[in-house]
C-alpha positions in Angstrom: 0.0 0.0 0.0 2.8 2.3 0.8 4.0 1.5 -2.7 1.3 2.2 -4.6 0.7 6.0 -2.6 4.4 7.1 -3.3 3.7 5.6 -6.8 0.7 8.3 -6.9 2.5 10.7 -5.2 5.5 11.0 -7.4 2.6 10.9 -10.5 1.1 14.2 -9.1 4.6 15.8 -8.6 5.7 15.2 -12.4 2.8 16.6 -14.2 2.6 19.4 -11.5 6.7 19.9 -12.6 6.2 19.3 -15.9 3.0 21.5 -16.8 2.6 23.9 -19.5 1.2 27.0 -19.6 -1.7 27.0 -17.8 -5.0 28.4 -18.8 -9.0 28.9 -17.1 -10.8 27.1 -19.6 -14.1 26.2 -19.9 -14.6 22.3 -21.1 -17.8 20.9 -22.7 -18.4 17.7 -24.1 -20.9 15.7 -25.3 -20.2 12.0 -25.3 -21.0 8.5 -26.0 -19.9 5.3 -24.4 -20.9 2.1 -22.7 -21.7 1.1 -19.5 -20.6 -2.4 -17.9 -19.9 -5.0 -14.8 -20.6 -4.0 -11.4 -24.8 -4.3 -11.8 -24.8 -5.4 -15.2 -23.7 -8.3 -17.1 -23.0 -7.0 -20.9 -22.2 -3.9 -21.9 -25.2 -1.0 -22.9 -25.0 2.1 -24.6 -25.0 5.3 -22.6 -24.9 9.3 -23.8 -24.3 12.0 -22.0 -22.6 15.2 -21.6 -20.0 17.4 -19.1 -18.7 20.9 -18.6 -16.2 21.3 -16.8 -14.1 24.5 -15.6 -10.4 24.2 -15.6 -8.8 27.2 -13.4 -5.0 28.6 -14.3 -3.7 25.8 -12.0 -4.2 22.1 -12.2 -7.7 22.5 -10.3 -11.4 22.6 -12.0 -14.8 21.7 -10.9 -17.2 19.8 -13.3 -20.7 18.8 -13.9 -21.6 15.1 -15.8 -24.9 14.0 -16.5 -25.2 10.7 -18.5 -28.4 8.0 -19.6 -28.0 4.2 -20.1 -30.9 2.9 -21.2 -32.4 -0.7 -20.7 -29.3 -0.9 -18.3 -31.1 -3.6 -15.9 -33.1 -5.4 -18.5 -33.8 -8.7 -18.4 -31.2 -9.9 -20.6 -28.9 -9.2 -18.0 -30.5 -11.5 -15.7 -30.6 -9.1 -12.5 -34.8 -9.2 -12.7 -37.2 -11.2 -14.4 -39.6 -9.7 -16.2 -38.1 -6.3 -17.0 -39.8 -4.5 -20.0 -38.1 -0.9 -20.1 -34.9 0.2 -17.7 -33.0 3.0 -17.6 -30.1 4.6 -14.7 -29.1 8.5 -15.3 -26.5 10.0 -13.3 -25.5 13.9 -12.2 -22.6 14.4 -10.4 -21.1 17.4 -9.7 -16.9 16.6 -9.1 -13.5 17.7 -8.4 -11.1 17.0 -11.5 -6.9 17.6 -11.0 -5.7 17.5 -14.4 -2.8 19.4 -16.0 -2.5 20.8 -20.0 0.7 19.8 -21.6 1.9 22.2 -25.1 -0.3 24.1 -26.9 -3.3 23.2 -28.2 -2.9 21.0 -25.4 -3.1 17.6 -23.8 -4.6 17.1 -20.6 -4.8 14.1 -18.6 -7.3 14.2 -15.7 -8.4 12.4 -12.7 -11.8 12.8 -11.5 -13.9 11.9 -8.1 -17.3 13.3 -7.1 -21.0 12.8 -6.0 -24.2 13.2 -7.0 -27.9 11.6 -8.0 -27.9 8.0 -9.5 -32.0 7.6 -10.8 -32.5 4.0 -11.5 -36.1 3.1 -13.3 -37.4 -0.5 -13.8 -41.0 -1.2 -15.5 -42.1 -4.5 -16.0 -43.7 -6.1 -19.2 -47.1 -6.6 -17.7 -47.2 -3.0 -16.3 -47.8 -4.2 -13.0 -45.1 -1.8 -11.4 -43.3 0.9 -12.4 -40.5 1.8 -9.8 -38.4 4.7 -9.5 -35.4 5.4 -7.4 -33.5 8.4 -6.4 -30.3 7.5 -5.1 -26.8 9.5 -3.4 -23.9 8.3 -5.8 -20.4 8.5 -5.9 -17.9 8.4 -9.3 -14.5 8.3 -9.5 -12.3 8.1 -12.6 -10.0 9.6 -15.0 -9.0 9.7 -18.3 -7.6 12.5 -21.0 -8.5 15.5 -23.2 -6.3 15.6 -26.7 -7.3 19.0 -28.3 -6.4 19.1 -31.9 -7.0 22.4 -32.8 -7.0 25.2 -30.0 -10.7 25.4 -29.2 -11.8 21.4 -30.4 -10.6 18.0 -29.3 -11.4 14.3 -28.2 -11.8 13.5 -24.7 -11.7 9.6 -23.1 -12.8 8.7 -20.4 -13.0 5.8 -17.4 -15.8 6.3 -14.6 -16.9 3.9 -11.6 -19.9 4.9 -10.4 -21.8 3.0 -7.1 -24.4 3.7 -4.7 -24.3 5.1 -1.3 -26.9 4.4 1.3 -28.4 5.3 4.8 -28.1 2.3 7.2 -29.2 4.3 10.0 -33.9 4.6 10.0 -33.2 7.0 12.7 -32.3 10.6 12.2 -28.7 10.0 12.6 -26.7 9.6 8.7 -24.5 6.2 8.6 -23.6 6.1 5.2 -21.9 3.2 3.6 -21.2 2.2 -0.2 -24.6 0.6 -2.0 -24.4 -3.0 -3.7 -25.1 -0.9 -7.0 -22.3 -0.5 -9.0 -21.3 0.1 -12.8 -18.2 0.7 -14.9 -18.8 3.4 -18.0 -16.0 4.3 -20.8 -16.8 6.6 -23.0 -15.2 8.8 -25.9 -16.7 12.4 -27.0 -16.1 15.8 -28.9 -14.5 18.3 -26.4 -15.0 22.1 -27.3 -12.8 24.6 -25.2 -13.9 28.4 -24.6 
């Protein structure tokens, strides 16, 4: 373990060290992907979009909201019966990434928190549940701008469930048993 934090630690020290000019920029991008393991047992399309702001330093703050449809249908197994799924996520985050030469390459890390919306129908429309949940995400991945204001991002999130274990007033979070994995690849326009 102590291996594997200096290995992160020297990480953050070489692209702080080895930055280039750095920049407030304003990030969006609109993606596609697909969302896999964890809750699911093949992989499912998902679409989505972030905008992130960048400050001077190696610092930004972002906003991702994403859709996977029929991502707990019954081809998966996980229930019977399933007619129409879908899970969308909002999380607001933290992202350390540095730009390297001009137009620029940024490789990021990510980690934040947000709403994870799961709906299941079934095919007899007996029920029709929906479910607001507290999620956490953490990832990373890279932006590759190829002209000054336009690039390609990719990018690696885990996303899972937090939840109350506590029926009393007190809050006793502790991580959810639902989980997914979503890669994803999408147009990045700087301002």
């Amino acid at each position: 373990m102590a291996r594997f934090g200096l290995s992160i630690l020297s990480a953050a020290l070489l692209i702080v060290t080895t930055a280039g000019a750095a920049r407030a920029d304003w990030l969006i991008t609109p993606y596609l992907g697909s969302a896999f393991g964890g809750a699911t047992s093949s992989q499912h399309v998902t679409y989505g979009a972030s905008a992130a702001w960048m400050s001077h330093g190696i610092v930004g703050v972002e906003i991702d909201g994403s859709i996977a449809p029929d991502l707990l249908d019954e081809d998966d197994g996980v229930i019977l019966g399933i007619a129409d799924s879908n899970v969308t996520t909002l999380m607001g985050s933290i992202v350390i990434g540095a730009p390297f030469g001009e137009p620029g390459i940024r490789p990021y890390a990510v980690a934040g928190a947000g709403l994870i919306r799961s709906r299941v129908a079934d095919a007899d429309d007996i029920f029709d549940l929906d479910d607001n949940s507290f999620g956490i995400s953490v990832g990373g991945g890279v932006h590759a701008l190829v002209r000054k204001n336009l690039g390609l991002r990719a990018d690696l999130r885990y996303f899972r469930g937090v939840r109350d274990t506590d029926s009393s007033n007190d809050v006793d979070l502790e991580l959810g048993s639902f989980d997914f994995w979503r890669a994803s690849v999408g147009a990045t326009f700087r301002f």
